[in-house]
N, CA and C atoms as an extended XYZ file, in Angstrom:
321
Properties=species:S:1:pos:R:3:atomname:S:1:resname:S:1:resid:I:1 pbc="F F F"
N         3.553      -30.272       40.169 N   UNK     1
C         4.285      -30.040       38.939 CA  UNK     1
C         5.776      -29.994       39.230 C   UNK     1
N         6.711      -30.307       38.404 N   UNK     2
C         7.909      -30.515       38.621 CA  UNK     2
C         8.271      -28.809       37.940 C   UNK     2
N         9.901      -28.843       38.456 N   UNK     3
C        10.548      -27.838       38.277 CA  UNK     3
C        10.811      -27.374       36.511 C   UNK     3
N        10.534      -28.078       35.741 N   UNK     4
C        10.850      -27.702       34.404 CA  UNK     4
C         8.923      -27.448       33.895 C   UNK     4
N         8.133      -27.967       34.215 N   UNK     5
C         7.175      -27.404       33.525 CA  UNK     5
C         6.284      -26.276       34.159 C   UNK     5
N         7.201      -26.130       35.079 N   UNK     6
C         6.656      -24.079       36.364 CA  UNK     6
C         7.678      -23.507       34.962 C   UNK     6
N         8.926      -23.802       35.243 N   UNK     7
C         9.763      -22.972       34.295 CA  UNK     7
C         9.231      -22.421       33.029 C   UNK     7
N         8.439      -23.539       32.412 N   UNK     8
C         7.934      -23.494       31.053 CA  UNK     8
C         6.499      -22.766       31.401 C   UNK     8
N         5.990      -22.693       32.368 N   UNK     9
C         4.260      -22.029       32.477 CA  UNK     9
C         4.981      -20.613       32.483 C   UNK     9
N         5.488      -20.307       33.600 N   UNK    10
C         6.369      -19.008       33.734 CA  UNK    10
C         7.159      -18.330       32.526 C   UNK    10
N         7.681      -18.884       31.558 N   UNK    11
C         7.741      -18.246       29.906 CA  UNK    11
C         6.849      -18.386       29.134 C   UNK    11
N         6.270      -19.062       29.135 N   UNK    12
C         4.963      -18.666       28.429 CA  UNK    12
C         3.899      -17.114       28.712 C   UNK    12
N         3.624      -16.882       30.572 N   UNK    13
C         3.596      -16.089       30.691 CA  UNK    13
C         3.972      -15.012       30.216 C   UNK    13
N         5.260      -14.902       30.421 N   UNK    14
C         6.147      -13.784       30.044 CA  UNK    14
C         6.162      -12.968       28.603 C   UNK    14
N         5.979      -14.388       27.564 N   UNK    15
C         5.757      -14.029       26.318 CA  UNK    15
C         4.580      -13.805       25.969 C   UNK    15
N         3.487      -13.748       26.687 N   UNK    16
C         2.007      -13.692       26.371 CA  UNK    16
C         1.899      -11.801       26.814 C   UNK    16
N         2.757      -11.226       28.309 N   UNK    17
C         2.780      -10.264       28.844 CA  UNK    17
C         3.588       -9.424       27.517 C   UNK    17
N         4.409       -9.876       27.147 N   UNK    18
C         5.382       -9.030       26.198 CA  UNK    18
C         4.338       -9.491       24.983 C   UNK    18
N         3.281       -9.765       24.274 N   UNK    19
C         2.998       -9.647       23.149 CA  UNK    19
C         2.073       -8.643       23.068 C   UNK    19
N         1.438       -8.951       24.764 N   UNK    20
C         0.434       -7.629       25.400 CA  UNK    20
C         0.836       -6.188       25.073 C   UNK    20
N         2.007       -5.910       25.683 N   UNK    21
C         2.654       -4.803       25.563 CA  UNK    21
C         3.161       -4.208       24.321 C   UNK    21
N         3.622       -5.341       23.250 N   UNK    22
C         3.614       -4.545       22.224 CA  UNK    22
C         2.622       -4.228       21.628 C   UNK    22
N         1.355       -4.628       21.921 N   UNK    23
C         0.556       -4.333       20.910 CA  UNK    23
C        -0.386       -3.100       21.431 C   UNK    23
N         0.049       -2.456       22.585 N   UNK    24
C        -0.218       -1.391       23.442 CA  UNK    24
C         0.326       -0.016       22.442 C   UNK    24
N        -0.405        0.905       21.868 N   UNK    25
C        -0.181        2.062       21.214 CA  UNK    25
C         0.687        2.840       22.419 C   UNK    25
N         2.267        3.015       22.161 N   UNK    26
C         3.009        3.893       22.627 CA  UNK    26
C         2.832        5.177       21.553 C   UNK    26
N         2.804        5.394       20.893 N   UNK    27
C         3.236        6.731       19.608 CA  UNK    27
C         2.690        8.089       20.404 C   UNK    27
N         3.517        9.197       20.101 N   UNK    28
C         3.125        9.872       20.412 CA  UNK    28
C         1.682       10.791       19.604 C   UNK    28
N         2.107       10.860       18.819 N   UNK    29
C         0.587       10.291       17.183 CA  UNK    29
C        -0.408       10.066       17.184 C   UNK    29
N        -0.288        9.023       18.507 N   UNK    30
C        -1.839        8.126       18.481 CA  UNK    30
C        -2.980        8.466       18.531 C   UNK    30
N        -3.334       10.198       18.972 N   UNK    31
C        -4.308       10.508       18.962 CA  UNK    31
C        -5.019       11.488       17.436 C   UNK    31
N        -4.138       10.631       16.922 N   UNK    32
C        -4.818       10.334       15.218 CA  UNK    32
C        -5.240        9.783       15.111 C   UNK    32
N        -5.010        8.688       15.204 N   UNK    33
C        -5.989        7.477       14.892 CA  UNK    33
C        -6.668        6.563       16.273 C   UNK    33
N        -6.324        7.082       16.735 N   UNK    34
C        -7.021        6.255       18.318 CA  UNK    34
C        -7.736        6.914       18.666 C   UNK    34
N        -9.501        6.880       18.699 N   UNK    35
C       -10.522        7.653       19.187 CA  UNK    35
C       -10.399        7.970       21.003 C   UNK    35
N       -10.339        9.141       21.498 N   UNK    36
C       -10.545        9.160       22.793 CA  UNK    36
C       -11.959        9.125       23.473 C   UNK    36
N       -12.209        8.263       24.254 N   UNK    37
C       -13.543        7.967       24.651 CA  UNK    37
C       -14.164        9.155       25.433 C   UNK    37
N       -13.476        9.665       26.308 N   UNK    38
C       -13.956       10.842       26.624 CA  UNK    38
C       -14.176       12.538       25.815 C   UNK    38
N       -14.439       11.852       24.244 N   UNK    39
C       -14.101       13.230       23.619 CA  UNK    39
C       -15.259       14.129       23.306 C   UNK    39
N       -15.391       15.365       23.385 N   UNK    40
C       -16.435       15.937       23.517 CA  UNK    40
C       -16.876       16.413       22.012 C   UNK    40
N       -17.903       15.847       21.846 N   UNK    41
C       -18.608       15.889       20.247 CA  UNK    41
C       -20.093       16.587       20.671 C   UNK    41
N       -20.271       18.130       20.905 N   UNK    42
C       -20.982       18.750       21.008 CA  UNK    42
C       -22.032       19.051       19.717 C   UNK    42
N       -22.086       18.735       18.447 N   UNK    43
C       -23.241       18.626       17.335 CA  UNK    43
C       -23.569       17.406       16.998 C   UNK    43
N       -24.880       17.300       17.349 N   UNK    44
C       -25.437       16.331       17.464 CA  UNK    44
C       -26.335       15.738       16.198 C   UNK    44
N       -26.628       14.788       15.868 N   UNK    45
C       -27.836       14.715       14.714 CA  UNK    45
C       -28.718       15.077       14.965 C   UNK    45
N       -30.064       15.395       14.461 N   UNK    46
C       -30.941       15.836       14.874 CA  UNK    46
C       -31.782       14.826       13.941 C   UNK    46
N       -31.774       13.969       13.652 N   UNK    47
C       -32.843       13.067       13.296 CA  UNK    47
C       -32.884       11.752       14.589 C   UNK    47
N       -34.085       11.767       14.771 N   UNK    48
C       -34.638       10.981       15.607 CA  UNK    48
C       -34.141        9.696       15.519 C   UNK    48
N       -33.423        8.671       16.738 N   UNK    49
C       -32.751        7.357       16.422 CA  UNK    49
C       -31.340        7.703       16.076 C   UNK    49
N       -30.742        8.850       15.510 N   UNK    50
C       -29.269        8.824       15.049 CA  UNK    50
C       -28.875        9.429       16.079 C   UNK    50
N       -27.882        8.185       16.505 N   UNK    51
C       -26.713        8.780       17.751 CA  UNK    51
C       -25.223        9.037       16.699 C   UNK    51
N       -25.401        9.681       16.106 N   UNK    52
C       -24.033       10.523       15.881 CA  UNK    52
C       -24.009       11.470       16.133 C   UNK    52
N       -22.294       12.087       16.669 N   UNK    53
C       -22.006       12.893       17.506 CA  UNK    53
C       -20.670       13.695       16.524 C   UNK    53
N       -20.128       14.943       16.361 N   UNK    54
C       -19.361       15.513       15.946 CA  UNK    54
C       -18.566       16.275       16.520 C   UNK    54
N       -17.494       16.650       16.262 N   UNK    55
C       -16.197       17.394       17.317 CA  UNK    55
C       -16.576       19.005       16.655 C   UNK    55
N       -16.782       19.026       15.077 N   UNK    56
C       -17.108       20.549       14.505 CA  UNK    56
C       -18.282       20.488       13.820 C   UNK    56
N       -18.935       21.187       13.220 N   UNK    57
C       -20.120       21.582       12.446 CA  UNK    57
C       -19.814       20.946       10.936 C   UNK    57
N       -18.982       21.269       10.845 N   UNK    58
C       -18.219       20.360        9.150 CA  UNK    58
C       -18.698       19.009        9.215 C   UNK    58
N       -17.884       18.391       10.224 N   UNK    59
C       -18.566       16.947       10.285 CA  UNK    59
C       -19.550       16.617       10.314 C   UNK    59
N       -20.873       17.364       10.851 N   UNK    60
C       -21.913       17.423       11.226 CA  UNK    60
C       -23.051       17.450        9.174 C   UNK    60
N       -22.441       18.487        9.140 N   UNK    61
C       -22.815       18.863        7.791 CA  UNK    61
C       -22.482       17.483        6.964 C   UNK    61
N       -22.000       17.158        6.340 N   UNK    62
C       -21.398       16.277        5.957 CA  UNK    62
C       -22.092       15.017        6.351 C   UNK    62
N       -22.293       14.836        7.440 N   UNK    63
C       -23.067       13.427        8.014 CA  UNK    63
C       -25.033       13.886        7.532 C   UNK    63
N       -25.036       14.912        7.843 N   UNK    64
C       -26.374       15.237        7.248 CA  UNK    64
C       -26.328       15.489        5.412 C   UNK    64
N       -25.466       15.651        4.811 N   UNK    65
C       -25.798       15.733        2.807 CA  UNK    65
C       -25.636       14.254        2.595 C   UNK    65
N       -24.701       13.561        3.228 N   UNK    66
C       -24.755       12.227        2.976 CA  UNK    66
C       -25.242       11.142        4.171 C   UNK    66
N       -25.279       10.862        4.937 N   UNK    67
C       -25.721       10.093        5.881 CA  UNK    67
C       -27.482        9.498        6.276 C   UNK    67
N       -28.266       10.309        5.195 N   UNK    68
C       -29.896       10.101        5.650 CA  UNK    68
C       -29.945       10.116        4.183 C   UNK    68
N       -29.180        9.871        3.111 N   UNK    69
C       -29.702        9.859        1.704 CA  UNK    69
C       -30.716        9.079        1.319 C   UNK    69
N       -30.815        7.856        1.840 N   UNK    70
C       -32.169        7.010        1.304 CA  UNK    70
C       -32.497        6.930        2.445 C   UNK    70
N       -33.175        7.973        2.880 N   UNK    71
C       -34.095        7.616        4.260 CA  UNK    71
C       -35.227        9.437        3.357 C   UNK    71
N       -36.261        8.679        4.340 N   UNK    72
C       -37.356       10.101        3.883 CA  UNK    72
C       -37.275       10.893        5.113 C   UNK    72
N       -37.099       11.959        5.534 N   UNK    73
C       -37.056       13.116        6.934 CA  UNK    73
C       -38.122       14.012        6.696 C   UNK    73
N       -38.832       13.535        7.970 N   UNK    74
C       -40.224       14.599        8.348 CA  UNK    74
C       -39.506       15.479        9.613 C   UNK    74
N       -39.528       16.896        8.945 N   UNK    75
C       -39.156       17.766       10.081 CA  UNK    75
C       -39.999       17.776       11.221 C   UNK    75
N       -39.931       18.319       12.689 N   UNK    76
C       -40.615       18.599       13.370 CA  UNK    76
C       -40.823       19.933       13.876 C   UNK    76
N       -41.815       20.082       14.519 N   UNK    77
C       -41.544       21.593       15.310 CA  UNK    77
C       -40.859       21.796       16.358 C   UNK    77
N       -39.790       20.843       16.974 N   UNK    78
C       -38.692       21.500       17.606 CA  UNK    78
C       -37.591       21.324       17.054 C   UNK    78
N       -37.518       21.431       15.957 N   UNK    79
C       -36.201       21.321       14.821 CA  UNK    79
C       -35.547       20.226       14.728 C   UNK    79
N       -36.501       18.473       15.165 N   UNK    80
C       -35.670       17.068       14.752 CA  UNK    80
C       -35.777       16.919       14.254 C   UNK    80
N       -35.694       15.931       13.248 N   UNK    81
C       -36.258       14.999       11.935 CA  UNK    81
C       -36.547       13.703       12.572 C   UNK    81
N       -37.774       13.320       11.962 N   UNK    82
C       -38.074       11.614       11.580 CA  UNK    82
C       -38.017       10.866       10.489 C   UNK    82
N       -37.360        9.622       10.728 N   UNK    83
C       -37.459        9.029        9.609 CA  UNK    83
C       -38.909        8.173        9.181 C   UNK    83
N       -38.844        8.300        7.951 N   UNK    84
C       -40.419        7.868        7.615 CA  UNK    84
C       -40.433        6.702        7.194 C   UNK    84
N       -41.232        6.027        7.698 N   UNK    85
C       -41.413        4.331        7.642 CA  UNK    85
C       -42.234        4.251        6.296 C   UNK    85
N       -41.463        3.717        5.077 N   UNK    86
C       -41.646        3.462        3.775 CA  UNK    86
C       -43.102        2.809        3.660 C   UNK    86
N       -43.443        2.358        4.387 N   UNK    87
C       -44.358        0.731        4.082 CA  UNK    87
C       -45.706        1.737        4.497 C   UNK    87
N       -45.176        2.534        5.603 N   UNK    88
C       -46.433        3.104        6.156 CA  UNK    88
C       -46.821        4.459        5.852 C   UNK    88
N       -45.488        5.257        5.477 N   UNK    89
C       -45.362        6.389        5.363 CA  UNK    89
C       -45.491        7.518        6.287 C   UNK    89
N       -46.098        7.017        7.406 N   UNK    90
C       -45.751        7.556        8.827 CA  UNK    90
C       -44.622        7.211        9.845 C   UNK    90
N       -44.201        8.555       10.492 N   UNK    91
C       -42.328        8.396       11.082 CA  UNK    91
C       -42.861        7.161       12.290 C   UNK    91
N       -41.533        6.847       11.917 N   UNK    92
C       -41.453        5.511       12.936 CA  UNK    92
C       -41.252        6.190       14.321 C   UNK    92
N       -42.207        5.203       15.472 N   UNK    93
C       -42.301        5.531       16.869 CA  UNK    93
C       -41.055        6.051       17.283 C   UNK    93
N       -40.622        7.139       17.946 N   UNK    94
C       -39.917        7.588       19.060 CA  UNK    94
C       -39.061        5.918       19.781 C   UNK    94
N       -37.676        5.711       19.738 N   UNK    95
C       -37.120        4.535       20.666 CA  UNK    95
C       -37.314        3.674       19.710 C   UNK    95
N       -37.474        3.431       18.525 N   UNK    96
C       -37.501        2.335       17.405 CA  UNK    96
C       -35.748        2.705       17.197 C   UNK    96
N       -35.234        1.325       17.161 N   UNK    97
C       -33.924        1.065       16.717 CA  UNK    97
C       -33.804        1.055       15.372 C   UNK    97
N       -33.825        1.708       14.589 N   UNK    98
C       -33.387        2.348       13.212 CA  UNK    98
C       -32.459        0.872       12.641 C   UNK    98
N       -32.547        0.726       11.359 N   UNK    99
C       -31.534        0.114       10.907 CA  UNK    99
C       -30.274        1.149       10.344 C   UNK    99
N       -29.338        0.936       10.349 N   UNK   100
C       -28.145        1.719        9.986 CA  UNK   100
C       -27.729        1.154        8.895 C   UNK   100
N       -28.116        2.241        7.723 N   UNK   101
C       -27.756        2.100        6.274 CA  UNK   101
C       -25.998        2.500        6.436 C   UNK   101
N       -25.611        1.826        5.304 N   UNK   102
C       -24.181        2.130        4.980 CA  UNK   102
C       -23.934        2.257        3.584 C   UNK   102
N       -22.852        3.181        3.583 N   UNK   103
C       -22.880        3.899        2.396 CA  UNK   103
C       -21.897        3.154        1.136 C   UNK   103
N       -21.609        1.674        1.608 N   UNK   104
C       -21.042        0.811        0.700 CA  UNK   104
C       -21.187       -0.585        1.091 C   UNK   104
N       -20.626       -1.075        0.094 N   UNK   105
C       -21.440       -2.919        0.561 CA  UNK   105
C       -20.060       -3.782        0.742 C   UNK   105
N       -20.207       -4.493        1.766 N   UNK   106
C       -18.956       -5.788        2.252 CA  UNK   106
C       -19.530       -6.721        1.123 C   UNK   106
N       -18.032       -7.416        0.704 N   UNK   107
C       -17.991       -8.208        0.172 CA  UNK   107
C       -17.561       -9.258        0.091 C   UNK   107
């Protein structure tokens, strides 16, 4: 390669590194809106298949009055819930991947 199209690979670089960087959350803020992966969400769901996790009991609450609304919950005797398979009316197997209802529709 000749000396003008290194020149030109080498800014391109540069501007690809600097578009990187801005789009890198500096704010000091950010941990408003930027989830930390290591964050400790000690209340757990207790229906069988739901991996949601909560930072307080509020949230928790809240994910349980609304979050299992059209689903049927068979309590258990160590205090989980199952969800009950409509068709059959018996809770779906233990390790069944749940479909995840949402509480509004894309359009």
């Amino acid at each position: 390669m000749d000396d003008i199209q290194m020149d030109e690979l080498e800014d391109i670089d540069e501007m690809e590194e600097e578009e990187e960087n801005e789009m890198c959350i500096d704010d000091p803020a950010r941990h408003l809106y930027v989830a930390d992966q290591d964050e400790y969400k000690p209340f757990k769901c207790p229906v069988i298949g739901c991996d949601k996790t909560y930072k307080n009991q509020n949230g928790l609450k809240y994910h349980r009055l609304h979050g299992h609304q059209n689903q049927t919950l068979h309590l258990n005797d160590d205090g989980t819930y199952s969800v009950i398979d409509p068709l059959s009316n018996e809770p779906y197997p233990e390790g069944v991947e749940l479909e995840k209802d949402k509480p509004y529709r894309c359009e």
